[in-house]
C-alpha positions in Angstrom: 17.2 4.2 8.7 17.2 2.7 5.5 15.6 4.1 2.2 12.5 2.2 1.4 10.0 1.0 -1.3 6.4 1.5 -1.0 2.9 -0.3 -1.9 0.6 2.4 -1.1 -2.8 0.7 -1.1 -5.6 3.3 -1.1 -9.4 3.2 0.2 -12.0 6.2 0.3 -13.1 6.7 4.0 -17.3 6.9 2.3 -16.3 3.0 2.4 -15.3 2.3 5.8 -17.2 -0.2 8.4 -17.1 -1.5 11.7 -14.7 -4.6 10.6 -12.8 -2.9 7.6 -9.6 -3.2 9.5 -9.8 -7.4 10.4 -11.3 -8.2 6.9 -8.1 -5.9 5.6 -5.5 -8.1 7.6 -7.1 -11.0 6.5 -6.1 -10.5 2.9 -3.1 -9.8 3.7 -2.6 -12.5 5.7 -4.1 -15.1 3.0 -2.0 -12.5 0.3 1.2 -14.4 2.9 1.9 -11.4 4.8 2.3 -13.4 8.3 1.9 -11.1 11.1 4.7 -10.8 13.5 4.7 -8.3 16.0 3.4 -4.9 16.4 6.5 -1.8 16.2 8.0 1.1 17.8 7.0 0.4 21.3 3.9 -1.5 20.5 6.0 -5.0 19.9 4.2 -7.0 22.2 0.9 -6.1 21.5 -1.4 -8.8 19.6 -2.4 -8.7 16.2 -6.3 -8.7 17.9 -5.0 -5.1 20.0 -3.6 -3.9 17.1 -6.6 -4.7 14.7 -9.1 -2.7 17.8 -6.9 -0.1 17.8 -6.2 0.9 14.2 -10.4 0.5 13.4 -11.1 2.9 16.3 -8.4 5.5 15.0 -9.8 5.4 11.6 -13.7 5.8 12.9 -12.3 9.0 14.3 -11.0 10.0 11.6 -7.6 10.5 13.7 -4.9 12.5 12.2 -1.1 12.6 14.2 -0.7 16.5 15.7 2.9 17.7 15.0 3.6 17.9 18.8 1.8 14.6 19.9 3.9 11.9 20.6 3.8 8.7 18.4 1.9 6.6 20.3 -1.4 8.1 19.5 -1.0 7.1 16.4 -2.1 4.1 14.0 0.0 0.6 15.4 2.5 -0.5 12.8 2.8 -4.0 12.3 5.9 -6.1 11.3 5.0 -8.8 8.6 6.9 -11.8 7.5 7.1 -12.2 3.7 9.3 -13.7 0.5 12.4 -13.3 2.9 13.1 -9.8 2.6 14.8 -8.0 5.2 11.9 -6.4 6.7 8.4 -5.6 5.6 6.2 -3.2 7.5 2.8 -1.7 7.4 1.1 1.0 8.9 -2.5 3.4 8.1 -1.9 7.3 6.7 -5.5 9.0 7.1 -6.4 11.4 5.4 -3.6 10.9 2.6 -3.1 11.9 0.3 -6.3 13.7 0.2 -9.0 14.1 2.4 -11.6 11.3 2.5 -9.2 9.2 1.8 -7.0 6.7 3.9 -3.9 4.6 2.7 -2.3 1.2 4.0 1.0 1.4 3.2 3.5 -1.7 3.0 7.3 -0.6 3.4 10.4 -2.6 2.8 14.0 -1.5 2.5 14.8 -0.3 -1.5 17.9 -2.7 -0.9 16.4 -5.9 -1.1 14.7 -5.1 -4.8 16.8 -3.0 -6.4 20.1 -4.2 -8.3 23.3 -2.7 -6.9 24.6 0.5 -9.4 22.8 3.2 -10.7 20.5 4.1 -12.3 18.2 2.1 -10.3 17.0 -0.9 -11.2 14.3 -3.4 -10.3 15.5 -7.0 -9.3 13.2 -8.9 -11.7 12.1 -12.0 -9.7 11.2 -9.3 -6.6 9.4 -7.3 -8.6 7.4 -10.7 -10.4 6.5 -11.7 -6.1 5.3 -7.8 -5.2 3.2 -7.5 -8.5 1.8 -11.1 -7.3 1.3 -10.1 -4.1 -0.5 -6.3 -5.3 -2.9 -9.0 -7.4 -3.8 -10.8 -4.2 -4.1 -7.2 -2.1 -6.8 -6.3 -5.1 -8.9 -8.6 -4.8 -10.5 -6.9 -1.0 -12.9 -5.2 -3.3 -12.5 -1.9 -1.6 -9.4 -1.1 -3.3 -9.0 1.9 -5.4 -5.5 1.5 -6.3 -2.1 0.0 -5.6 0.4 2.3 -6.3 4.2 2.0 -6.2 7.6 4.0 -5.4 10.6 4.6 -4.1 11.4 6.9 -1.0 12.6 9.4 -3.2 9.4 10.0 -5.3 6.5 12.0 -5.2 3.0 11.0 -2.8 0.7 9.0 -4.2 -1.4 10.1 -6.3 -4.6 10.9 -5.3 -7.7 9.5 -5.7 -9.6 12.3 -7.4 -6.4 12.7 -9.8 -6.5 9.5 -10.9 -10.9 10.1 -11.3 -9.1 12.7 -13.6 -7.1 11.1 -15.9 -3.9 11.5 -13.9 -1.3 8.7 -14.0 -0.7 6.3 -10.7 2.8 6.7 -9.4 4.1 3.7 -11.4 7.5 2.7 -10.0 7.4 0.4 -11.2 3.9 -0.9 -11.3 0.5 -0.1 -10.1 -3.1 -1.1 -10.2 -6.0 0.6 -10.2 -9.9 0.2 -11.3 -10.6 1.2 -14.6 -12.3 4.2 -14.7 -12.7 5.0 -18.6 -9.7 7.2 -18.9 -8.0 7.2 -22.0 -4.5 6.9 -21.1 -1.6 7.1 -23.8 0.9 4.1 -23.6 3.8 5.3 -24.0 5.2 5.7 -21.1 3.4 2.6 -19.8 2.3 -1.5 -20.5 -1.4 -0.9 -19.8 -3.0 -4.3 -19.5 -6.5 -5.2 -18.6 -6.5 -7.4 -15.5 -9.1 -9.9 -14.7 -8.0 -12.0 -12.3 -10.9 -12.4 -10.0 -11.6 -8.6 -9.9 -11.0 -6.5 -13.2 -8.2 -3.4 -12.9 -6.0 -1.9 -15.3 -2.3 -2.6 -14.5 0.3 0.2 -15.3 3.9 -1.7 -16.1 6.9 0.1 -16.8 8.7 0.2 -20.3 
């Protein structure tokens, strides 16, 4: 299994409603995520099975048990997008805090990272996944877009960032202004306004 990057795009569960889930896919879909199939042992189910399934799960407020077996759990989906090797995405309740939820969006560190070390992003990869996070934002519901490789820490939480805490910012993220007053020198911090405002962390 490779090692991969993440978007981790986060909600808070107060927010939820009957077709979160379908209005969700549909940005992504017009964001040009193309659904493909579903994954690990759910490949033949539809996108409409898939969509039912995931919006029940989160209504219950489902968390995985350590000894249940993976198909309880939220139905991954397989996207096509900018060519990259694979792209996957798949619900974390209850992460990384309670009353919270996360869509996360995988694909393998390999296809934007430069070969050598220490790591680097590939420039024109990173340009399409920021453009892509921009399009994510604009479902109104999102708190933040935060970014990372499979060696980093969680997400930051939602409360943290309430807090003044930076996003995990490898290398990007997005997240609504909150009136924090952040120091810039780890960090480009841009206003965004490009059809919902945010405040865009960049790395130096």
């Amino acid at each position: 299994m490779p090692a991969y990057f993440n978007l981790s795009v986060q909600f808070r569960r107060e927010d939820l409603y009957p077709l979160f889930v379908r209005d969700f896919y549909a940005v992504l879909h017009k964001a040009g995520m193309a659904f493909q199939s579903g994954y690990w042992g759910f490949e033949n189910d539809s996108l409409e099975e898939i969509i039912e399934w995931n919006q029940r799960k989160l209504e219950d407020d489902f968390e995985l048990g350590f000894t249940e077996h993976h198909s309880h759990d939220y139905k991954q989906v397989i996207y096509g997008f900018g060519g990259y090797s694979e792209v996957r995405g798949f619900w974390m309740n209850n992460y990384p805090e309670s009353g919270a939820f996360t869509h996360e969006i995988i694909l393998p560190e390999s296809d934007v990272l430069e070969n050598g070390y220490p790591a680097k992003f590939i420039k024109e990869k990173m340009e399409e996944l920021l453009e892509l996070t921009i399009r994510i934002w604009q479902f109104s519901l999102v708190k933040a877009i935060q970014t990372g490789l499979e060696g980093n820490d969680a997400s930051v939480s939602l409360s943290k960032l309430t807090g003044g805490e930076y996003p995990n910012t490898l290398p990007f993220a997005l997240v609504e202004d909150m009136g924090n007053c952040y120091e810039d020198s780890l960090y480009n911090i841009q206003h965004v306004s490009e059809g919902r405002d945010g405040l865009l962390f960049l790395q130096k």
